[in-house]
C-alpha positions as CSV (number, residue, x, y, z in Angstrom):
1,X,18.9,-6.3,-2.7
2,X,17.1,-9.2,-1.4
3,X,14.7,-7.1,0.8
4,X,14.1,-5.3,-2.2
5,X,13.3,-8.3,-4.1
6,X,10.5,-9.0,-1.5
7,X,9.3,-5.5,-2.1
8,X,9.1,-5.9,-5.8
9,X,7.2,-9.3,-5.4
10,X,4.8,-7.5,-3.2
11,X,3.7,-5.4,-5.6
12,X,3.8,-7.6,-8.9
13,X,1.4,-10.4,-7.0
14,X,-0.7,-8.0,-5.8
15,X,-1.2,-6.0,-9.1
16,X,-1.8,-9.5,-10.4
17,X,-5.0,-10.3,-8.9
18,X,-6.3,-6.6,-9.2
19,X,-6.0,-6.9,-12.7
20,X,-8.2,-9.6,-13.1
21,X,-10.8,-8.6,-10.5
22,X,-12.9,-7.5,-13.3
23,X,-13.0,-11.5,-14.9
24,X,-13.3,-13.0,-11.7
25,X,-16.2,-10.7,-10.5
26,X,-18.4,-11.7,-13.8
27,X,-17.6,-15.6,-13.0
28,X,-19.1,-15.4,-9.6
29,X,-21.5,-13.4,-10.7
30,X,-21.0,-10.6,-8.3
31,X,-22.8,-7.2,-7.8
32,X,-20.6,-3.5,-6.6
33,X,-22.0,-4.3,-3.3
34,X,-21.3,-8.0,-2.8
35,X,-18.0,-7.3,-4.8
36,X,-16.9,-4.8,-2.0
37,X,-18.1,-7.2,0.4
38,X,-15.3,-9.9,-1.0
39,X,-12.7,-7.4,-0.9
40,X,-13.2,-6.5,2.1
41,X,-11.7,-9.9,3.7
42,X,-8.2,-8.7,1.8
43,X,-8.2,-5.8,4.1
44,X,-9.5,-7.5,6.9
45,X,-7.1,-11.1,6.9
46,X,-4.2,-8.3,6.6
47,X,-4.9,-6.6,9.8
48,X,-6.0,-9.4,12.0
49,X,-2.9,-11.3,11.1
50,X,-0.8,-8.2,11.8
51,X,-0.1,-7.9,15.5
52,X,0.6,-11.2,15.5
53,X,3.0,-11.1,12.9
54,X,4.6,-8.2,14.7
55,X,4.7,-10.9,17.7
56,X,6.6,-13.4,15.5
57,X,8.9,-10.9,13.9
58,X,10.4,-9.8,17.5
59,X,10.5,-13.7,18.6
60,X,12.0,-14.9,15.5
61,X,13.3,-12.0,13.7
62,X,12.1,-10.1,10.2
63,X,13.6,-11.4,7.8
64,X,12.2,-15.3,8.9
65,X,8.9,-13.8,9.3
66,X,9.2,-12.5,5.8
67,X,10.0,-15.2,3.9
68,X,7.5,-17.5,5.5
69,X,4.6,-14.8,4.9
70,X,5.8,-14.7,1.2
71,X,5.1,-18.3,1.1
72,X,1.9,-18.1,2.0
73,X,1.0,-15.0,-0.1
74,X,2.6,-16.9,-3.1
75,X,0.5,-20.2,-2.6
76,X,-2.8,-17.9,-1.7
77,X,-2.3,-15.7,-4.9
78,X,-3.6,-18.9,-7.3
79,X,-6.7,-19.3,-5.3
80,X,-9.4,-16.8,-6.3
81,X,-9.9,-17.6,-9.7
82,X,-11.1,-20.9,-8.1
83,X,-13.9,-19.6,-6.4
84,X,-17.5,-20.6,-7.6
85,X,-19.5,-18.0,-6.0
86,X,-19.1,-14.6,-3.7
87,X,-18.8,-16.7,-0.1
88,X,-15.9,-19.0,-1.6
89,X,-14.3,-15.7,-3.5
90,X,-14.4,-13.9,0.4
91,X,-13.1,-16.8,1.9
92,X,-9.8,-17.2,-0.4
93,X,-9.3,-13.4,-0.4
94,X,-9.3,-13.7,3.3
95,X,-6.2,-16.2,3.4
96,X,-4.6,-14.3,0.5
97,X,-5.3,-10.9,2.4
98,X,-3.4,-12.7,5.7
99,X,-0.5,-13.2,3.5
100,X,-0.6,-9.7,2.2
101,X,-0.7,-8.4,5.3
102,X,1.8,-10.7,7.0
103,X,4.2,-10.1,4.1
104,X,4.0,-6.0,4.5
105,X,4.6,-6.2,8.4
106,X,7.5,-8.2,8.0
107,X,9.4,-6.2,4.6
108,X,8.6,-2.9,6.2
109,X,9.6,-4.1,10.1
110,X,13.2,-5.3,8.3
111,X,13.3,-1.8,6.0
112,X,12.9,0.8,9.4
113,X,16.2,-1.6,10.6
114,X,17.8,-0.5,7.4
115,X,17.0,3.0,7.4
116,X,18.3,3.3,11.1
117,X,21.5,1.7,9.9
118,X,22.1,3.6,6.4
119,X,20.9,7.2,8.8
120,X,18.8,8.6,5.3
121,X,15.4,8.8,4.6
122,X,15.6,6.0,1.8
123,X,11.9,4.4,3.4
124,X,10.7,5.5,-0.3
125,X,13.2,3.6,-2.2
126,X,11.8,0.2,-1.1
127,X,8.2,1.6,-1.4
128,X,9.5,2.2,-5.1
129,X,10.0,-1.1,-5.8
130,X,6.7,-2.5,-4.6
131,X,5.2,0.3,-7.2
132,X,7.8,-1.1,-10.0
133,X,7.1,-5.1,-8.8
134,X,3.1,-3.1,-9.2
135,X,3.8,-1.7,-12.7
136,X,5.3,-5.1,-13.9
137,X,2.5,-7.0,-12.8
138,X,-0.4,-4.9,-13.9
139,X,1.4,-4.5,-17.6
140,X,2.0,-8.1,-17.9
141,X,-1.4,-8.6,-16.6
142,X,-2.9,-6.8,-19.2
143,X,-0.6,-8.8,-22.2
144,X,-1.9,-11.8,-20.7
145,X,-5.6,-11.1,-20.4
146,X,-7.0,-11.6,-23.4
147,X,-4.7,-15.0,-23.9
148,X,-4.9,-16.6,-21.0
149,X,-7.8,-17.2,-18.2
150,X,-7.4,-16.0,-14.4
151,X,-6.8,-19.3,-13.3
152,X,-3.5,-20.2,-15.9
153,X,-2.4,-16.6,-15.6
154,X,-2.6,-16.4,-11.2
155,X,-1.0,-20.1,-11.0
156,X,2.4,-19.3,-13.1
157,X,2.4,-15.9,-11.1
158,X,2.0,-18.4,-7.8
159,X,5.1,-20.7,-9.2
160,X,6.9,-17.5,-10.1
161,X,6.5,-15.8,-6.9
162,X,7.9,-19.1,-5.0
163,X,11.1,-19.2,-7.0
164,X,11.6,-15.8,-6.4
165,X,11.1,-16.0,-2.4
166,X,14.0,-19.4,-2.4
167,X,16.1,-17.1,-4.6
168,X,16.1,-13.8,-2.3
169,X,15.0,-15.4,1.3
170,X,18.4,-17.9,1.3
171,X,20.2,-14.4,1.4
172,X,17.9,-12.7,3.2
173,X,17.9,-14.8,6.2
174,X,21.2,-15.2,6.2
175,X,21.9,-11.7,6.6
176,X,21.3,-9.7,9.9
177,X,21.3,-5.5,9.9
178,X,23.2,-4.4,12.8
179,X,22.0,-1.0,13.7
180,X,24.3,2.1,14.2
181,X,25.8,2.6,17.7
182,X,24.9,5.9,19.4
183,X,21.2,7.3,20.3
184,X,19.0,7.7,16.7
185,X,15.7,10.2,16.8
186,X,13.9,7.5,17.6
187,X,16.0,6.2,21.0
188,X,16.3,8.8,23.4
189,X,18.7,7.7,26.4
190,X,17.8,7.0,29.7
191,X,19.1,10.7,31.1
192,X,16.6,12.7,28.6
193,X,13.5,10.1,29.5
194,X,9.9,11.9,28.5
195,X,8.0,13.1,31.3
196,X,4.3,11.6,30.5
197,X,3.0,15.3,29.5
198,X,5.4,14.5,26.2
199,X,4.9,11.6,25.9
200,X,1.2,12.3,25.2
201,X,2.2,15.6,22.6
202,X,4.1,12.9,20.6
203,X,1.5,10.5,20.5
204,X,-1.1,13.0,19.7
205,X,1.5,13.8,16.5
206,X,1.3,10.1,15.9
207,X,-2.6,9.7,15.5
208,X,-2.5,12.6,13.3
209,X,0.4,10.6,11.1
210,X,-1.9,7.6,11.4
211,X,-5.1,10.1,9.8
212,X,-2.6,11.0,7.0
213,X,-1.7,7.2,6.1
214,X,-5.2,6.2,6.5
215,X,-6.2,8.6,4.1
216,X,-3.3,8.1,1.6
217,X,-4.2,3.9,2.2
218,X,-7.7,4.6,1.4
219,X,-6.3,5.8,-2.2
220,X,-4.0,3.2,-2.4
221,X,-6.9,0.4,-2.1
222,X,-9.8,2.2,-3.7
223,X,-7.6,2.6,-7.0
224,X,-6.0,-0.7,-6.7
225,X,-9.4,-2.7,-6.3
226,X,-11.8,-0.4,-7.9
227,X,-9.6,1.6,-10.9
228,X,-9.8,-1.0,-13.8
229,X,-13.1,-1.7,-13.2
230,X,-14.1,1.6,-13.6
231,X,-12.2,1.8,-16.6
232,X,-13.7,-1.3,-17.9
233,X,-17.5,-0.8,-16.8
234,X,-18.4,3.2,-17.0
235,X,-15.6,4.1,-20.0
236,X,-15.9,0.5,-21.7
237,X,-12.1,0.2,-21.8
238,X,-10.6,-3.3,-23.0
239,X,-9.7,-5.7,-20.6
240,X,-5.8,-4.7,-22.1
241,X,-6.6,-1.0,-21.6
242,X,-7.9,-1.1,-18.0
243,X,-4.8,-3.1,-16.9
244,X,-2.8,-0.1,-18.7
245,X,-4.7,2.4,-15.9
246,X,-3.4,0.6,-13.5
247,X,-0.3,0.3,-14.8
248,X,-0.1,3.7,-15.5
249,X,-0.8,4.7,-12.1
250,X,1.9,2.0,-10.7
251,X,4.3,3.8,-13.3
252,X,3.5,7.1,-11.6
253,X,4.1,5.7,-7.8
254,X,7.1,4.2,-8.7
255,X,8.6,7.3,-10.4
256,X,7.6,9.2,-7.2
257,X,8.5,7.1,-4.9
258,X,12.4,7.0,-6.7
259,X,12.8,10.6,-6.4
260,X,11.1,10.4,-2.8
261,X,14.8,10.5,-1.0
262,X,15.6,13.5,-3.2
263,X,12.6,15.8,-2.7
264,X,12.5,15.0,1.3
265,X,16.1,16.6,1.5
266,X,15.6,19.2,-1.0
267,X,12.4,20.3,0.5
268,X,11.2,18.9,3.5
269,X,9.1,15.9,4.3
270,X,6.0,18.8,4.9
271,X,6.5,20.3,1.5
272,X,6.4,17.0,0.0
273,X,3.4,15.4,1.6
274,X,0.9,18.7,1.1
275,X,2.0,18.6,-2.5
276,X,1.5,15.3,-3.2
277,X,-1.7,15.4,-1.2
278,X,-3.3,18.0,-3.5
279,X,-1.6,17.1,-6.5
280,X,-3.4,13.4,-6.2
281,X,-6.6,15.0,-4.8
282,X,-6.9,17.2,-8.1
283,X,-5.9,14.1,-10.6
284,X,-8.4,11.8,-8.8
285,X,-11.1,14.3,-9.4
286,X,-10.0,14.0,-13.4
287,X,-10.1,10.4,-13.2
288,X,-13.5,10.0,-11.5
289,X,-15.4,12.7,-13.1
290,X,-14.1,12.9,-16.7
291,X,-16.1,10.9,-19.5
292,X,-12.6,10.8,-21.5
293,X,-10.3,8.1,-21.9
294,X,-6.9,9.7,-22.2
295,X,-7.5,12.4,-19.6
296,X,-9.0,9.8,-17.1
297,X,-5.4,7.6,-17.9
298,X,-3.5,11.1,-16.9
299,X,-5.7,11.6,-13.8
300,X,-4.3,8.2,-12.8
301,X,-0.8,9.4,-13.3
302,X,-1.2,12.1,-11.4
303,X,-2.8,10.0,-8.6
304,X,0.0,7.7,-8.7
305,X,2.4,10.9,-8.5
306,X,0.6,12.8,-5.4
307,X,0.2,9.5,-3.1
308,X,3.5,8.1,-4.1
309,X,5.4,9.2,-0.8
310,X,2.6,10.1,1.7
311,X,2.5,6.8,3.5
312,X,6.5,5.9,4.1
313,X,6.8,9.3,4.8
314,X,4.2,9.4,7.2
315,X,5.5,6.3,8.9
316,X,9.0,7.2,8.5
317,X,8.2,10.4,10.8
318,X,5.8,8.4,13.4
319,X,8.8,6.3,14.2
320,X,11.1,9.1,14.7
321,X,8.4,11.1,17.2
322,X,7.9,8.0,19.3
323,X,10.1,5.0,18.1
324,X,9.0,1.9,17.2
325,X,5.5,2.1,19.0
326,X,5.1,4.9,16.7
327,X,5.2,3.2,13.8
328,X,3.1,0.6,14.9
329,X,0.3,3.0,15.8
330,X,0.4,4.9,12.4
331,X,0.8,1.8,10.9
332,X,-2.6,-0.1,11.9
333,X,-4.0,3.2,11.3
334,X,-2.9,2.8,7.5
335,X,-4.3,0.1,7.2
336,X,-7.4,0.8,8.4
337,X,-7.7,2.9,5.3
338,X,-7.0,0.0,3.1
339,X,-9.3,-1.6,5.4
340,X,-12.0,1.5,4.6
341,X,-11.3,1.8,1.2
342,X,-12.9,-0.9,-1.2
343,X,-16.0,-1.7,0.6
344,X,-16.6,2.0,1.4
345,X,-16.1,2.4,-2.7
346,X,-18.6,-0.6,-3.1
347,X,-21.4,0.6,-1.2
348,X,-21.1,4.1,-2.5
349,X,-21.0,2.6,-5.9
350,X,-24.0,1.1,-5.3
351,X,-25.7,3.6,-4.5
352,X,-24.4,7.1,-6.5
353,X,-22.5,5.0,-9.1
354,X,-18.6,3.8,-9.6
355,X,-17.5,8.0,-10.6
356,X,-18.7,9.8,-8.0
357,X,-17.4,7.0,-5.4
358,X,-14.5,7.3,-6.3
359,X,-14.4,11.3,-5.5
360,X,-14.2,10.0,-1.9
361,X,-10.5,9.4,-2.9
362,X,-9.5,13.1,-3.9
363,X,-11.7,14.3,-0.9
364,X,-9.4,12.1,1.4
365,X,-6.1,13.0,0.3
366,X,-7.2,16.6,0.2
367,X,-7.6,15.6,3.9
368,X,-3.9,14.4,4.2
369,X,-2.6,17.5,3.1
370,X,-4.3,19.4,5.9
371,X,-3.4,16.8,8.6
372,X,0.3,17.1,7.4
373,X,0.0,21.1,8.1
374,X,-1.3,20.4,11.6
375,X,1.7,17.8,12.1
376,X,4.2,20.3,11.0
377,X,2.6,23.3,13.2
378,X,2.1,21.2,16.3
379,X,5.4,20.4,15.7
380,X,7.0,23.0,15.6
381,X,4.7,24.8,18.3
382,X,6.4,22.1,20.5
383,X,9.3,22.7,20.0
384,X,9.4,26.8,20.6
């Protein structure tokens, strides 16, 4: 519960900011391109912080590393509405981007220990909760925008998020998973020991993971940095009614993402990532390309439905091809997307417009869906 808790906070302070992106970019007086220059230095501060938060999580465990990251992304969360211009908005968004990206290694290092112990593919239930901590934010974002300014609204979100992180790290830290005794899919034993020949099939499966998380990442940021604006500037939606895409799209994610566990041992983890992959590919086309309101709100949904389980599904299987250096490897690769994403979105915005930019996102996840194929036919190639 307390893990979850970080989860959920995750989400909610991270939907926070994105749903006043469109206010802060007007009071620093920022164009698409210098825009997607600024949120770039999210992306970046997460990954450069990231192997050496991995460091610190194997010297002093997850769940320290956690709440200490929390901390940080808390106290960082206030900061942008400060800024004064685009330099001081990319240097803020690069500590609050560390903390992101610190708070994400440790949550989802501690969740592959309690998957291992509970032996189900439950990776989505704690992905759910980020999207629900997500949907919370971005709806209470959008009650609070036209009554209170970025600055008020980030700083109780800050003070909220700190309380939270005493209530659940005391417990947290506290508690230790102890894994399941006997090998897992992940821990092969010293008899069966991989030759290096497959070792290197594995790792090829890997990087192939790693292309499908990227890709699902890419969607992930572009929507999350780029949706309510587009809302807000090429459909003239209300500040209220942008934060409701958003939200709408979190509501989607977090409904998929609850019924992840379900549809993987119903149908498959293949079945379920090709679906998604063309089910969001399909709804981001509606949502980029239609000059409608409503249907652009239900392209969102669907978007939020088709990406919901790609990545922790895509991670969940990295690990158990090649353990935890799988993970790792599909991980960075993730969030390289997220990395891609918004600046890729800004540049192309700049030049084609926000719409068509955004096609890049259905185009990418159509691209998940294929790589997910290849994974399962190498796969099972492998093993015949």
């Amino acid at each position: 519960m307390a893990l979850t808790a970080f989860f959920a906070l995750d989400g909610f302070l991270f939907a926070g900011w994105v749903v006043r992106i469109p206010a802060i970019k007007s009071a620093v007086h920022a164009s698409a391109g210098e825009l997607g220059l600024a949120l770039l230095c999210v992306s970046v501060g997460a990954v450069l912080v990231m192997t050496w938060v991995g460091r610190l999580c194997l010297r002093f465990g997850n769940h320290p590393v956690t709440v200490a990251s929390a901390v940080v992304l808390c106290a960082s969360v206030a900061l942008p509405p400060q800024a004064h211009s685009v330099w001081s908005l990319g240097g803020v968004l690069l500590l609050f981007g560390a903390g992101y990206g610190a708070v994400n290694v440790g949550i989802n290092s501690a969740a592959v220990d309690l998957v291992a112990a509970a032996r189900r593919p439950v990776m989505p239930a704690f992905h759910a909760a980020y999207s629900l901590g997500g949907l919370i934010g971005a709806s209470l974002g959008g009650l609070l925008a036209t009554h209170l300014s970025p600055a008020r609204h980030l700083g109780l979100m800050a003070v909220f998020g700190l309380a939270v992180t005493v209530a659940a790290g005391v417990p947290l830290v506290r508690h230790r998973v102890t894994a399941p005794e006997g090998p897992t899919a992940a821990e092969p034993s010293a008899e069966s020991a991989p030759t290096s020949a497959a070792v290197r099939g594995p790792m090829l499966l890997v990087l192939l993971l790693g292309v499908v998380a990227l890709c699902d990442a890419y969607g992930e940021g572009a929507l999350a940095d780029w949706g309510t604006l587009h809302l807000s500037a090429d459909l003239h939606a209300t500040a209220s009614v942008a934060a409701g895409g958003f939200a709408a799209y979190s509501l989607a994610m977090t409904a998929g993402r609850l019924s992840g566990t379900r549809l993987v041992e119903r149908f498959g983890p293949t079945r379920v990532l090709v679906t998604g992959a063309a089910v969001a590919s399909g709804g981001m086309l509606v949502a980029a390309l239609s000059p409608w309101l409503p249907l652009v709100l239900a392209g969102f949904l669907l978007v939020g439905l088709g990406l919901a389980n790609i990545f922790p599904l895509a991670i969940d299987r990295a690990g158990a091809l090649n353990g935890p250096k799988g993970v790792a490897t599909a991980s960075m690769l993730g969030y390289g997307g997220m990395v891609l994403g918004p600046p890729i979105i800004g540049f192309l915005a700049q030049g084609v417009g926000l719409p068509t930019a955004l096609v890049s996102v259905a185009v990418l996840a159509g691209l998940a869906g294929v790589a997910a194929l290849v994974v399962r036919r190498a796969a099972g190639a492998a093993e015949g």
